[in-house]
mmCIF file of the N, C-alpha and C atoms, coordinates in Angstrom:
data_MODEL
# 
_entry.id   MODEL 
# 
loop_
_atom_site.group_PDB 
_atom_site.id 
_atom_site.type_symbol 
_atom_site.label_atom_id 
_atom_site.label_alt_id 
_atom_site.label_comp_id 
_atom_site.label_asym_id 
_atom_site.label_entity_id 
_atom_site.label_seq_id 
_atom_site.pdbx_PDB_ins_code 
_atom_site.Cartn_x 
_atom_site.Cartn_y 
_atom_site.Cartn_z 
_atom_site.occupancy 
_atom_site.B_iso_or_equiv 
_atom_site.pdbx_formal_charge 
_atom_site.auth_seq_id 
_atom_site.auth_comp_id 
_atom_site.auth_asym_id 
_atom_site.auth_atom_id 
_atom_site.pdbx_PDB_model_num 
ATOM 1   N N  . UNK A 1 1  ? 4.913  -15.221 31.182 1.00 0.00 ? 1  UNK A N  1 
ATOM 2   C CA . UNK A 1 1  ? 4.686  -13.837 31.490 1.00 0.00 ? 1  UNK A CA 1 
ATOM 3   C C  . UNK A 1 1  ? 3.915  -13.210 30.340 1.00 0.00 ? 1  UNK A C  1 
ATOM 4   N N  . UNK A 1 2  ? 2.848  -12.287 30.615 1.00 0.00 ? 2  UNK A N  1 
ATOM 5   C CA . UNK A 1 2  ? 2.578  -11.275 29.575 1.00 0.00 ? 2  UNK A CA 1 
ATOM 6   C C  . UNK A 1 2  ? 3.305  -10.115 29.024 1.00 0.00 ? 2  UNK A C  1 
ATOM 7   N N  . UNK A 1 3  ? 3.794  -10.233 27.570 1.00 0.00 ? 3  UNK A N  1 
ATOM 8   C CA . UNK A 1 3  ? 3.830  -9.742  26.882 1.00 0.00 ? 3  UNK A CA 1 
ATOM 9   C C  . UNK A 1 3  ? 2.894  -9.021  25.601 1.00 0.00 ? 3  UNK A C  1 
ATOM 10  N N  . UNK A 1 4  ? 3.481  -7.215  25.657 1.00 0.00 ? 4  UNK A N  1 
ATOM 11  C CA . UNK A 1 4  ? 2.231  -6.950  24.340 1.00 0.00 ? 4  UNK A CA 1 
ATOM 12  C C  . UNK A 1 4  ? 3.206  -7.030  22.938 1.00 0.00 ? 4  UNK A C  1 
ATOM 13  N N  . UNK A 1 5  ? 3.030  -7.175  22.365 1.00 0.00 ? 5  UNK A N  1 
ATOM 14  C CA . UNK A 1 5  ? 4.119  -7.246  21.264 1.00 0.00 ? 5  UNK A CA 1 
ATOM 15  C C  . UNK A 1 5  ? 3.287  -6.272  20.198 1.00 0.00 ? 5  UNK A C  1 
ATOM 16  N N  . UNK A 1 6  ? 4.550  -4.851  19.521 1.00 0.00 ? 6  UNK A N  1 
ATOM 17  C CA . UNK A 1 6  ? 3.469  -3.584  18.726 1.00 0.00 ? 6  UNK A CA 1 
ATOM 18  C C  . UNK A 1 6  ? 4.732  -3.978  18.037 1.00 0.00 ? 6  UNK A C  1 
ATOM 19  N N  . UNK A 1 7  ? 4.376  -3.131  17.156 1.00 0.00 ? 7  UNK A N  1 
ATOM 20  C CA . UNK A 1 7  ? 5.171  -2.447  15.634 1.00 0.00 ? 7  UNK A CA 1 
ATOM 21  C C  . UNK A 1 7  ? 5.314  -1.323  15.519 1.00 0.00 ? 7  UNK A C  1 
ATOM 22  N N  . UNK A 1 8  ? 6.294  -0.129  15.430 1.00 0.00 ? 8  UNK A N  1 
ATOM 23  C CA . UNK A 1 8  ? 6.147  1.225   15.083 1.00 0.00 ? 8  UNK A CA 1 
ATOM 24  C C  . UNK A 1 8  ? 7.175  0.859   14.041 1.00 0.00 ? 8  UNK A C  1 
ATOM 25  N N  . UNK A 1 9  ? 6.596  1.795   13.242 1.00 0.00 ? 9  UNK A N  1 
ATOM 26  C CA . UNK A 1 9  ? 7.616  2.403   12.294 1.00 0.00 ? 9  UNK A CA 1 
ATOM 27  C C  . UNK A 1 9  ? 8.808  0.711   11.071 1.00 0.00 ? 9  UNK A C  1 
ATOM 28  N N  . UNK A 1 10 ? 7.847  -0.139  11.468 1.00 0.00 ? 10 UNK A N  1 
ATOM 29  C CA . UNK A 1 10 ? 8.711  -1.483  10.706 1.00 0.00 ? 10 UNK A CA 1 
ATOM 30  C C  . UNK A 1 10 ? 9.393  -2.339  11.539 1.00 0.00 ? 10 UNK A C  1 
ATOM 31  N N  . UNK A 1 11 ? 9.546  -1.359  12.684 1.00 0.00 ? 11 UNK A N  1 
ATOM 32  C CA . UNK A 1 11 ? 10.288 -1.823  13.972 1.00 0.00 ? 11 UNK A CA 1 
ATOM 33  C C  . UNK A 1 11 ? 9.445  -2.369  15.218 1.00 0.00 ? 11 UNK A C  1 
ATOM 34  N N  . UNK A 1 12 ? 9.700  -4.043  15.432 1.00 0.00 ? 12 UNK A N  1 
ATOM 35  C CA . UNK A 1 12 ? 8.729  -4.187  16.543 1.00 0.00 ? 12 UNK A CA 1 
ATOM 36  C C  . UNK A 1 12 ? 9.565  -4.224  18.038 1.00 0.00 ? 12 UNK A C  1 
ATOM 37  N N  . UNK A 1 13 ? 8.447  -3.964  18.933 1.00 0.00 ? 13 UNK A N  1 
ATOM 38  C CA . UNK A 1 13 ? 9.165  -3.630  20.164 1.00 0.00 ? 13 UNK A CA 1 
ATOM 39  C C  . UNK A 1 13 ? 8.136  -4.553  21.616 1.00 0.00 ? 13 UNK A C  1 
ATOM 40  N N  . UNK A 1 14 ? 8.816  -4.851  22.339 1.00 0.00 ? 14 UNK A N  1 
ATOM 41  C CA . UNK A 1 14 ? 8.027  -5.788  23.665 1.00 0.00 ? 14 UNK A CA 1 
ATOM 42  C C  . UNK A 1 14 ? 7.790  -5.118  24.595 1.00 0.00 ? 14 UNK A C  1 
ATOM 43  N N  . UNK A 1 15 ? 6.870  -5.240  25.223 1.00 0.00 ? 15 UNK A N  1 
ATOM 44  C CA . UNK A 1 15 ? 6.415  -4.668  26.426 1.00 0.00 ? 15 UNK A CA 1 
ATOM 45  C C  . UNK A 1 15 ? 5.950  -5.518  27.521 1.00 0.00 ? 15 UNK A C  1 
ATOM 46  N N  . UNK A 1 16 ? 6.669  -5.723  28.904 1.00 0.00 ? 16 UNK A N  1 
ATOM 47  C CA . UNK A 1 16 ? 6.582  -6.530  29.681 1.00 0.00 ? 16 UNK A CA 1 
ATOM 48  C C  . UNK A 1 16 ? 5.706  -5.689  30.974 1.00 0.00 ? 16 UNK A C  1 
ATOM 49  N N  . UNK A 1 17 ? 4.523  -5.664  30.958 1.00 0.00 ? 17 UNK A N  1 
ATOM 50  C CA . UNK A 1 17 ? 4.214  -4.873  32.054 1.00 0.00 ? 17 UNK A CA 1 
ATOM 51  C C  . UNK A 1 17 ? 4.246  -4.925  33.821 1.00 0.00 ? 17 UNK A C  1 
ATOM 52  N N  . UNK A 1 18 ? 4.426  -6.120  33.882 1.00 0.00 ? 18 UNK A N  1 
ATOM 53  C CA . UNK A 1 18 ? 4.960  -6.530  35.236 1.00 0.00 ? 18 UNK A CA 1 
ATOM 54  C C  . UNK A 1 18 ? 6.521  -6.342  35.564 1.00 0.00 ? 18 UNK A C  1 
ATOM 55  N N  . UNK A 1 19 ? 7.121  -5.924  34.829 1.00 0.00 ? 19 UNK A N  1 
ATOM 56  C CA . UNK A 1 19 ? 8.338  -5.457  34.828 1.00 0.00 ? 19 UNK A CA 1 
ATOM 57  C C  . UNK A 1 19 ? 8.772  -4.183  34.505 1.00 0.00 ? 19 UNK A C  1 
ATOM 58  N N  . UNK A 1 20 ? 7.714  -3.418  34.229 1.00 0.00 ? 20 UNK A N  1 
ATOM 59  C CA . UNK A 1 20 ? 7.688  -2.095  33.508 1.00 0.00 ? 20 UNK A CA 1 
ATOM 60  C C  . UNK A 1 20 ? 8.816  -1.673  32.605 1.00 0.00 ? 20 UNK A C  1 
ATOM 61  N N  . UNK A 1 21 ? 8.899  -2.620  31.623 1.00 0.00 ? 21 UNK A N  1 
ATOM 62  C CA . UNK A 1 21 ? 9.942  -2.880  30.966 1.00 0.00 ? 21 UNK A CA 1 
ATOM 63  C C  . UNK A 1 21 ? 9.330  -3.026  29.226 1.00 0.00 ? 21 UNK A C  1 
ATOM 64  N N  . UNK A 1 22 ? 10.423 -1.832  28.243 1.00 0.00 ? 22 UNK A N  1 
ATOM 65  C CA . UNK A 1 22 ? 9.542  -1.934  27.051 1.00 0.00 ? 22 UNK A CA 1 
ATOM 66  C C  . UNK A 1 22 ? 10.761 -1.940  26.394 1.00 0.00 ? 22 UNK A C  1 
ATOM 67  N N  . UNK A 1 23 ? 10.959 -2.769  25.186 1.00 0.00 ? 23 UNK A N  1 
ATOM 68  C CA . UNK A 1 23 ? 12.534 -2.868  24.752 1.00 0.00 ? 23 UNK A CA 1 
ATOM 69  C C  . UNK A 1 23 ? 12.536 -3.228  23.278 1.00 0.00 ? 23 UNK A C  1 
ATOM 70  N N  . UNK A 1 24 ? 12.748 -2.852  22.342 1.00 0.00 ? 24 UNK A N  1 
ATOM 71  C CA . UNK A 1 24 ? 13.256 -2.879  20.984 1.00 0.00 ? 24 UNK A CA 1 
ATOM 72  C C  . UNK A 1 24 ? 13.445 -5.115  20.393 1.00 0.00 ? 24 UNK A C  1 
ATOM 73  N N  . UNK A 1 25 ? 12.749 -5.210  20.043 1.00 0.00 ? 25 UNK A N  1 
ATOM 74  C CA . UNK A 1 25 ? 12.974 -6.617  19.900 1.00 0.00 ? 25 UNK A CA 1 
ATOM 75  C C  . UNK A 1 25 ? 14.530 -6.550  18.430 1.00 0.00 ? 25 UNK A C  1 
ATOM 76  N N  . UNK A 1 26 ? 15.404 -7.126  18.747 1.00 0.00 ? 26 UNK A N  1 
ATOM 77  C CA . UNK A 1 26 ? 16.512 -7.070  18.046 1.00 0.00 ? 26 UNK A CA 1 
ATOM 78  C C  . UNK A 1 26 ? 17.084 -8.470  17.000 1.00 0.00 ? 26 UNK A C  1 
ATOM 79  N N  . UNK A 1 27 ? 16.070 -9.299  17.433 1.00 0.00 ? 27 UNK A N  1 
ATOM 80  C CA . UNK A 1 27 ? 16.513 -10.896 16.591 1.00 0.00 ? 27 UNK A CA 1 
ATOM 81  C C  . UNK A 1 27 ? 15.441 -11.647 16.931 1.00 0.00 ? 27 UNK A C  1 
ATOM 82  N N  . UNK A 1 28 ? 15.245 -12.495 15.895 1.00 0.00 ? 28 UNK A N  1 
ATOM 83  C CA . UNK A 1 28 ? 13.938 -13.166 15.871 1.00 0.00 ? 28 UNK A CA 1 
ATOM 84  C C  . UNK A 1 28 ? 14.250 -14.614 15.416 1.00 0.00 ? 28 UNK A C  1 
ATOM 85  N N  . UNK A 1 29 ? 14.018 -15.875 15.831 1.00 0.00 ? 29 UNK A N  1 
ATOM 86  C CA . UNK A 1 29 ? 14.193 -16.500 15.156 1.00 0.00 ? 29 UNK A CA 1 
ATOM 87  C C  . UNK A 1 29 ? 13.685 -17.132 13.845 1.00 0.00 ? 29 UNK A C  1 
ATOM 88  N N  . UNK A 1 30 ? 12.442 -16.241 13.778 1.00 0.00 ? 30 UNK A N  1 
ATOM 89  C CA . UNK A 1 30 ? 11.368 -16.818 12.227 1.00 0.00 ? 30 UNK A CA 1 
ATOM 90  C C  . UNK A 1 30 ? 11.771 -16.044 11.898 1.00 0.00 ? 30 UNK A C  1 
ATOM 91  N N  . UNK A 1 31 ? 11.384 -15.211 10.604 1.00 0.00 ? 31 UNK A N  1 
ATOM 92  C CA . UNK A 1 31 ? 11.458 -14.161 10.437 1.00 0.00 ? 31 UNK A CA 1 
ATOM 93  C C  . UNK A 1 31 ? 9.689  -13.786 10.332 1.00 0.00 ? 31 UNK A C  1 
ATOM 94  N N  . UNK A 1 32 ? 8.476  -14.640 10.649 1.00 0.00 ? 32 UNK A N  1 
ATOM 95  C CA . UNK A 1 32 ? 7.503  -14.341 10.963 1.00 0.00 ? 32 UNK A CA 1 
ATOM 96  C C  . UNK A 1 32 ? 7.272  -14.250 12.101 1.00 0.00 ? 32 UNK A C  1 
ATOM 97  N N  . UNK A 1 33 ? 8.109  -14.234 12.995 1.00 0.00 ? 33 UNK A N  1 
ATOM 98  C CA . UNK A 1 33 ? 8.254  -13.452 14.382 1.00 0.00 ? 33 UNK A CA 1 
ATOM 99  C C  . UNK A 1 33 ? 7.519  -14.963 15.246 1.00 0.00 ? 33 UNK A C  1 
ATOM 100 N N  . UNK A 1 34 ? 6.513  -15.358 15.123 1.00 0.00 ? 34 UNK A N  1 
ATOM 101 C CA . UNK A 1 34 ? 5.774  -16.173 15.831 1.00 0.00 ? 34 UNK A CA 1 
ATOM 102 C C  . UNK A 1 34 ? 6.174  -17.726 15.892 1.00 0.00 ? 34 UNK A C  1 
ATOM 103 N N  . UNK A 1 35 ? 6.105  -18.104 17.167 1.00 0.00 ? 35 UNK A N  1 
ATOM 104 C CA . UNK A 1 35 ? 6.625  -19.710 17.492 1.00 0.00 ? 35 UNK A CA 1 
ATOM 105 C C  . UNK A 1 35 ? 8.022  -19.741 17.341 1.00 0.00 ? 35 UNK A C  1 
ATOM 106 N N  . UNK A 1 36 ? 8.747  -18.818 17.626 1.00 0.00 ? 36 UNK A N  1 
ATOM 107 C CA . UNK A 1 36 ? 9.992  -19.110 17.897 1.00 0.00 ? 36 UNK A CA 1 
ATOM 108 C C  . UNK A 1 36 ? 10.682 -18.480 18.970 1.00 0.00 ? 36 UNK A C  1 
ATOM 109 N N  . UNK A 1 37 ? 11.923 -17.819 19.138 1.00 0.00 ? 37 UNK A N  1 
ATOM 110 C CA . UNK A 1 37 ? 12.278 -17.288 20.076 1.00 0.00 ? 37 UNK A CA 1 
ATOM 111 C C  . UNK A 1 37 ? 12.780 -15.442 19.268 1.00 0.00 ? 37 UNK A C  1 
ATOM 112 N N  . UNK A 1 38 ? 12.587 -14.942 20.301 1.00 0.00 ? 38 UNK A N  1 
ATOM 113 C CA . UNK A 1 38 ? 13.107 -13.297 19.897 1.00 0.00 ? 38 UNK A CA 1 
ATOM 114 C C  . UNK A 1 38 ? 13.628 -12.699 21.126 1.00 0.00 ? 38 UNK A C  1 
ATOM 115 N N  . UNK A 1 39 ? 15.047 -11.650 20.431 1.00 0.00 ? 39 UNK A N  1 
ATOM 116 C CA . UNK A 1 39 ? 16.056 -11.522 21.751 1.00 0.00 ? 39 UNK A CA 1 
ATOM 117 C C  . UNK A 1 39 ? 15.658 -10.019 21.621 1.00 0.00 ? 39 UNK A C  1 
ATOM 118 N N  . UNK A 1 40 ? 15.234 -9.031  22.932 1.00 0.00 ? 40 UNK A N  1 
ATOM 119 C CA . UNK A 1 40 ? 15.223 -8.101  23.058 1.00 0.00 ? 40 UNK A CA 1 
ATOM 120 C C  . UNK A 1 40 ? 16.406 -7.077  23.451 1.00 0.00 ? 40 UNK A C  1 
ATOM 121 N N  . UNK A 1 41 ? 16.810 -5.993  23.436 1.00 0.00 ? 41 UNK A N  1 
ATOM 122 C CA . UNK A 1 41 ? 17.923 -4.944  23.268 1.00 0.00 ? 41 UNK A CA 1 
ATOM 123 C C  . UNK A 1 41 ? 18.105 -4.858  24.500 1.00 0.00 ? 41 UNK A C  1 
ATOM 124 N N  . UNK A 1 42 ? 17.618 -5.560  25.338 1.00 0.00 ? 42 UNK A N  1 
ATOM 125 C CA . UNK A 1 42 ? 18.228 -6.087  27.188 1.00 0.00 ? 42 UNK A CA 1 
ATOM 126 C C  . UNK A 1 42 ? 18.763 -6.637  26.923 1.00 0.00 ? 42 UNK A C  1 
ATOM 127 N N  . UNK A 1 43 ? 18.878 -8.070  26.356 1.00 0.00 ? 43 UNK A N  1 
ATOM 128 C CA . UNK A 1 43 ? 19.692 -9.286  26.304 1.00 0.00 ? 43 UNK A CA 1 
ATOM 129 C C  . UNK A 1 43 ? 18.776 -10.674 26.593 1.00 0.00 ? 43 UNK A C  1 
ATOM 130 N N  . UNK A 1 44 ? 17.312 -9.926  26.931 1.00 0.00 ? 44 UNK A N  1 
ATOM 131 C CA . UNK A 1 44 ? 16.322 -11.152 27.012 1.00 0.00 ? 44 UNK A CA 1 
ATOM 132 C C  . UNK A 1 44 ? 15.875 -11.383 26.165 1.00 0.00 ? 44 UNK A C  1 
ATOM 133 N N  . UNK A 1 45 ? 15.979 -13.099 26.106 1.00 0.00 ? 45 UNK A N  1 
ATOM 134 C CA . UNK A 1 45 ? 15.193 -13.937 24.924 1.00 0.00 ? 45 UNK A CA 1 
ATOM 135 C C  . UNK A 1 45 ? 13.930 -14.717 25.581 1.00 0.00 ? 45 UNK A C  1 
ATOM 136 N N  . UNK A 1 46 ? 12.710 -14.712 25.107 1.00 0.00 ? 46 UNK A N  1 
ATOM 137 C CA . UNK A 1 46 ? 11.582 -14.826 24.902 1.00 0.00 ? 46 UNK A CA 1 
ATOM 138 C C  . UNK A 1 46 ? 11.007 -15.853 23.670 1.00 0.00 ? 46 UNK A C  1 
ATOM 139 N N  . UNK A 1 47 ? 10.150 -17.041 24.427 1.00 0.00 ? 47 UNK A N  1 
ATOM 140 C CA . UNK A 1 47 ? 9.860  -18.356 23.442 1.00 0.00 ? 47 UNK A CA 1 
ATOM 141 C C  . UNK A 1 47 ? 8.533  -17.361 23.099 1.00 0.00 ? 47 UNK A C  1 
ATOM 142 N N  . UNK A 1 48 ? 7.791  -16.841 22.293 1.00 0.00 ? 48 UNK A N  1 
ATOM 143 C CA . UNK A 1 48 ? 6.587  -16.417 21.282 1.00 0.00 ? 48 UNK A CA 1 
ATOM 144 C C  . UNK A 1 48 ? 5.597  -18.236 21.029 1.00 0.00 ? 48 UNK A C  1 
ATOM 145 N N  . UNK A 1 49 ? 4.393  -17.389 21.776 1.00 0.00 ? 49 UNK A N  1 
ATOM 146 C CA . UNK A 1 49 ? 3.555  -18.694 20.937 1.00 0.00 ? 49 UNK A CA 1 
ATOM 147 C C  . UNK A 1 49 ? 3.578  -19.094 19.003 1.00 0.00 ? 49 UNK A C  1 
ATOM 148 N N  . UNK A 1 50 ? 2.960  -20.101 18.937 1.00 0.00 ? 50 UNK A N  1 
ATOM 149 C CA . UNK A 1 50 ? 2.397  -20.025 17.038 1.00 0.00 ? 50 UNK A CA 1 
ATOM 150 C C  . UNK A 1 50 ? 1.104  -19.030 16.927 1.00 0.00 ? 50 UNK A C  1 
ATOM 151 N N  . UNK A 1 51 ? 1.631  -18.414 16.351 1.00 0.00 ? 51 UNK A N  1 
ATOM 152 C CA . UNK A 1 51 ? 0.019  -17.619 15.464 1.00 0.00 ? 51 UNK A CA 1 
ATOM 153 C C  . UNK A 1 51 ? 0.481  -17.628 14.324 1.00 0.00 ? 51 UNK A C  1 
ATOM 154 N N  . UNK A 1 52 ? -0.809 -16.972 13.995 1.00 0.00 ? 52 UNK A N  1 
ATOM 155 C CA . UNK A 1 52 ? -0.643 -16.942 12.115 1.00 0.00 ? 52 UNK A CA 1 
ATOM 156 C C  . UNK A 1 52 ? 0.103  -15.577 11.592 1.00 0.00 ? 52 UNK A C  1 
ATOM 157 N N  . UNK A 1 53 ? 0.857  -15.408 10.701 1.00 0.00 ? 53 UNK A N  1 
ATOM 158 C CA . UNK A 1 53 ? 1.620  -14.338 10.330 1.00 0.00 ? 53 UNK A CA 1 
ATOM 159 C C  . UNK A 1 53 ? 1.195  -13.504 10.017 1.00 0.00 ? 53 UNK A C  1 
ATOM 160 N N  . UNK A 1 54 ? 0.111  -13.330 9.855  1.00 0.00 ? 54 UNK A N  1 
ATOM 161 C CA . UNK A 1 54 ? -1.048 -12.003 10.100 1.00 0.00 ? 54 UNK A CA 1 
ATOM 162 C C  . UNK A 1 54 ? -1.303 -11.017 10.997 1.00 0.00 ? 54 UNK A C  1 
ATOM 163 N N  . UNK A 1 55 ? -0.961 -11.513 12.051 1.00 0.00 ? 55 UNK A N  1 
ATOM 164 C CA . UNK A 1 55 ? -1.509 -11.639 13.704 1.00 0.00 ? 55 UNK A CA 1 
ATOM 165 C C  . UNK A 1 55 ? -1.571 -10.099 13.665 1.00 0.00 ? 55 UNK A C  1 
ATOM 166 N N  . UNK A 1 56 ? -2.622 -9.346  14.211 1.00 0.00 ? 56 UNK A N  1 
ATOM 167 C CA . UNK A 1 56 ? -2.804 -7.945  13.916 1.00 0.00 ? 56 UNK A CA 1 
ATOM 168 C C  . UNK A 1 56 ? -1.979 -7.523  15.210 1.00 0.00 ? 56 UNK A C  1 
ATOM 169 N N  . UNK A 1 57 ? -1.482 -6.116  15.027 1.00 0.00 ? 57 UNK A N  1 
ATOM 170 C CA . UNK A 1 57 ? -0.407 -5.852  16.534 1.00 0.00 ? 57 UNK A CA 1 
ATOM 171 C C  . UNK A 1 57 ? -1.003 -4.676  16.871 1.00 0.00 ? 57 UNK A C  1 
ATOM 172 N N  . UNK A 1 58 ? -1.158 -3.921  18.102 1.00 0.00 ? 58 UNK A N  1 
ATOM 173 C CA . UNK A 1 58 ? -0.325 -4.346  19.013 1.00 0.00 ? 58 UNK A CA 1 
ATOM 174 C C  . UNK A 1 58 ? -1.371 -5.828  20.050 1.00 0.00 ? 58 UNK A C  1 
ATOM 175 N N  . UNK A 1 59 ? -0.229 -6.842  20.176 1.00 0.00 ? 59 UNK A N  1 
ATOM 176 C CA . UNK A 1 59 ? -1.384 -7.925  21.141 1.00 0.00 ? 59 UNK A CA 1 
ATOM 177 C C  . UNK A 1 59 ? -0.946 -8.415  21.961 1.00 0.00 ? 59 UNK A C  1 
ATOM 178 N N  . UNK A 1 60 ? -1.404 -8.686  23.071 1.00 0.00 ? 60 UNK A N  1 
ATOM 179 C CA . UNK A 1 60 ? -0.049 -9.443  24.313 1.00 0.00 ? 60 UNK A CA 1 
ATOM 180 C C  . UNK A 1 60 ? -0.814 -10.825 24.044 1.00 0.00 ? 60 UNK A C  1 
ATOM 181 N N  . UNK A 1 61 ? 0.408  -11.736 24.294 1.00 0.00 ? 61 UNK A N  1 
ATOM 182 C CA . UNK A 1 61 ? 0.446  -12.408 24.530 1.00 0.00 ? 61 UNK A CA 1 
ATOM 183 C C  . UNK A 1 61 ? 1.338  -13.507 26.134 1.00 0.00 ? 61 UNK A C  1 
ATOM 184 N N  . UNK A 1 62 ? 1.322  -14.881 26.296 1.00 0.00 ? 62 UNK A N  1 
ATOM 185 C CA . UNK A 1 62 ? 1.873  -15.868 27.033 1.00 0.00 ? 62 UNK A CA 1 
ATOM 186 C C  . UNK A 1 62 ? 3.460  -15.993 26.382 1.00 0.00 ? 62 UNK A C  1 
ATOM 187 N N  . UNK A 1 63 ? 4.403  -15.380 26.932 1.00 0.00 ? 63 UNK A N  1 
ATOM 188 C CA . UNK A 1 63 ? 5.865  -15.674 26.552 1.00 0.00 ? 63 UNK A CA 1 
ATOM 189 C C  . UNK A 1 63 ? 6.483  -16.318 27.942 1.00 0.00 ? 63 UNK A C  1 
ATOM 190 N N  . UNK A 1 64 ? 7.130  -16.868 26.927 1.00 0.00 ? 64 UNK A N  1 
ATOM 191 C CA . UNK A 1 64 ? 8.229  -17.846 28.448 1.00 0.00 ? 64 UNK A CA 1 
ATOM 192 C C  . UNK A 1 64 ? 9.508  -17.328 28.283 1.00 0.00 ? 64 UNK A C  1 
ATOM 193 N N  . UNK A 1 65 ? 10.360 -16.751 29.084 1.00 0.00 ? 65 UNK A N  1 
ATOM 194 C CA . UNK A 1 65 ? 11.688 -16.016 29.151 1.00 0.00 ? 65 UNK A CA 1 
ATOM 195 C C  . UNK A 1 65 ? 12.727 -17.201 28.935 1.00 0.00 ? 65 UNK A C  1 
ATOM 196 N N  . UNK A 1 66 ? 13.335 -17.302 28.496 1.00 0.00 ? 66 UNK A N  1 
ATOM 197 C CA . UNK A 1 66 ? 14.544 -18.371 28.092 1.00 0.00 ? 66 UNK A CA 1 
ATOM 198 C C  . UNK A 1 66 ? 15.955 -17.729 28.384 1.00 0.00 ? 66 UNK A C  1 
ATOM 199 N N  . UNK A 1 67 ? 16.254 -17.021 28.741 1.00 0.00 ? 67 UNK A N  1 
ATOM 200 C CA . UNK A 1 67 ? 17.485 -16.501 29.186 1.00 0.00 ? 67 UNK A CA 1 
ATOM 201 C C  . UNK A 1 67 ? 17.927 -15.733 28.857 1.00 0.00 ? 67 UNK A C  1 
ATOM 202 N N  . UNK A 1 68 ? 19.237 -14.951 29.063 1.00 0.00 ? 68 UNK A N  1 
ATOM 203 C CA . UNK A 1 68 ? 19.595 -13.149 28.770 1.00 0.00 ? 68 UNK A CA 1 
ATOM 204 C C  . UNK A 1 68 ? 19.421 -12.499 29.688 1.00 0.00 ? 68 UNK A C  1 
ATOM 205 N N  . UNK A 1 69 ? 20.182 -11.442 29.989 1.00 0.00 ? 69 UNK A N  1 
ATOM 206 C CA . UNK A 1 69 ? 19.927 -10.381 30.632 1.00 0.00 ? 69 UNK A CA 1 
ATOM 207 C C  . UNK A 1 69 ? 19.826 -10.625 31.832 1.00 0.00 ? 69 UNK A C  1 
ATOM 208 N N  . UNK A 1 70 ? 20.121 -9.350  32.717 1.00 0.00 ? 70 UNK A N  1 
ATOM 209 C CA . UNK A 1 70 ? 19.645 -9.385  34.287 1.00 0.00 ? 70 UNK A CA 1 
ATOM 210 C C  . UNK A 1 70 ? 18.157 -9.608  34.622 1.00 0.00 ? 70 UNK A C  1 
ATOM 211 N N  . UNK A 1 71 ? 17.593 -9.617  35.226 1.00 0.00 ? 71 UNK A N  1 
ATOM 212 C CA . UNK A 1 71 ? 16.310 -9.699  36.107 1.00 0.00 ? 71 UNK A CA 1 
ATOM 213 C C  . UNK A 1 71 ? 16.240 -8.459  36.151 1.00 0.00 ? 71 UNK A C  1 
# 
């Protein structure tokens, strides 16, 4: 699914637009956010491609949903 993934304020947050769904990302498993998994303040966790820890925001990307939360 597409995801945009931004930053406000130190705080990054997901935006699923086919779901019209925008949610506080709450746990990450890198702490460079990228190529791992991150659980959003729904209860959905999301596999993140590799990029480089640079990666300028806000950018959507290809996430694969891994479980959490209702539908």
């Amino acid at each position: 699914m597409k995801v945009t993934i931004g930053q406000r304020g130190g705080a990054y947050s997901a935006y699923v637009a086919k779901k019209d769904l925008e949610e506080a990302i709450v746990g990450m498993e890198r702490p460079d956010l990228w190529g791992g998994w991150i659980e959003l303040a729904n209860g959905w966790r999301l596999n993140l491609p590799e990029m480089a820890a640079d990666t300028r925001l806000p950018i959507t990307v290809d996430a694969r949903r891994i479980g959490g939360g209702a539908v």
